[in-house]
C-alpha positions in Angstrom: 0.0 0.0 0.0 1.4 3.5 -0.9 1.8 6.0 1.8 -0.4 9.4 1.0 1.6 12.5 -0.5 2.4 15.2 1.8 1.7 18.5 -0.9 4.3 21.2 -0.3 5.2 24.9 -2.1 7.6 24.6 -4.5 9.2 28.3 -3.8 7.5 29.4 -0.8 9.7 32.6 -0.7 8.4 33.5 -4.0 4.8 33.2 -3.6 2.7 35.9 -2.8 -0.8 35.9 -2.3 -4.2 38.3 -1.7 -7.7 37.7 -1.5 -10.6 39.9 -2.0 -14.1 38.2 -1.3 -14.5 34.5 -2.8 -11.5 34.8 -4.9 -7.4 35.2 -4.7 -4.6 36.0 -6.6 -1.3 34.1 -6.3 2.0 35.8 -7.7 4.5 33.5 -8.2 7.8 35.7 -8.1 10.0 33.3 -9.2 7.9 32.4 -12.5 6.2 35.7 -13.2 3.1 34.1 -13.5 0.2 35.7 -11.8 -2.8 33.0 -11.2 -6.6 33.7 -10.4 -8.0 31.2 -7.7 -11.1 30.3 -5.8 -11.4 30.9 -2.5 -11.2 27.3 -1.5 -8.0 27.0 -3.8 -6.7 29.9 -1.7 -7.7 28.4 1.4 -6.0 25.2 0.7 -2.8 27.1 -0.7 -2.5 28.9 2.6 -2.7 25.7 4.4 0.5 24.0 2.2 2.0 27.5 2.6 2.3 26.7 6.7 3.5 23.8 6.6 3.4 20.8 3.9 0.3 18.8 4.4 -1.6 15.3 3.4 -4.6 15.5 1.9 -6.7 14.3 5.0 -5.9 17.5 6.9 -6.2 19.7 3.8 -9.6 18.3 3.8 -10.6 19.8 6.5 -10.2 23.5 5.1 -13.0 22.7 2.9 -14.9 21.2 5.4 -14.7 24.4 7.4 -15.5 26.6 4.2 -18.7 24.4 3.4 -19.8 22.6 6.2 -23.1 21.5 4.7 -21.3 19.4 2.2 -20.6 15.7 1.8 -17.0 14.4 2.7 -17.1 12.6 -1.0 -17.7 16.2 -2.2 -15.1 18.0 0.0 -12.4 15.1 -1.6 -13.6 15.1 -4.9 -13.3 19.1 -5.0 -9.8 18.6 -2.8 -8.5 16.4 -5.3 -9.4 19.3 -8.0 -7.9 21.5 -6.3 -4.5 20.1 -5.5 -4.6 19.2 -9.6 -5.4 22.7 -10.2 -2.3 24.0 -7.6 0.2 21.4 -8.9 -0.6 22.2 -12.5 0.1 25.8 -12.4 3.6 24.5 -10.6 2.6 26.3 -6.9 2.5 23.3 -5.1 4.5 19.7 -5.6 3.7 16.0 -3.6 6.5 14.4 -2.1 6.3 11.1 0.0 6.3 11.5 3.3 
């Protein structure tokens, strides 16, 4: 059985972040690239940014943001999210 990723920042020094309402913007300094996120992306982003987290805690950010939701819905949207962040190169997995 394969141990969960723990999801860190890939340049933690380089990202900057502010959010206005239900949505965030992410500068990545190192890239250049400036990125438009959700809320919940933001949320989850600011989690990693503390200190590098497995998806079972990171769940619980949703959890907190939508409480009336199902835990197959918090994971399913989780697991967009962390696809999302990884595919715009803010966040990495690494085994624990």
């Amino acid at each position: 059985m394969s141990k969960p990723m723990i999801w860190h920042i890939i340049s933690p020094l380089s990202l900057h972040m502010r959010v206005w309402g239900n949505e965030a913007v992410a500068y990545d300094a190192l890239s250049g690239n400036t990125h438009l996120l959700s809320l919940a992306a933001a949320q989850v982003l600011a989690k990693i940014r503390e200190a590098p987290a497995h998806a079972a805690s990171l769940a619980q950010v949703l959890t907190d943001l939508a409480p009336g939701e199902s835990i197959d819905e918090s994971h399913a949207k989780l697991e967009a999210i962390l696809a999302e962040l990884a595919g715009i190169f803010l966040i990495t997995p690494a085994a624990p």
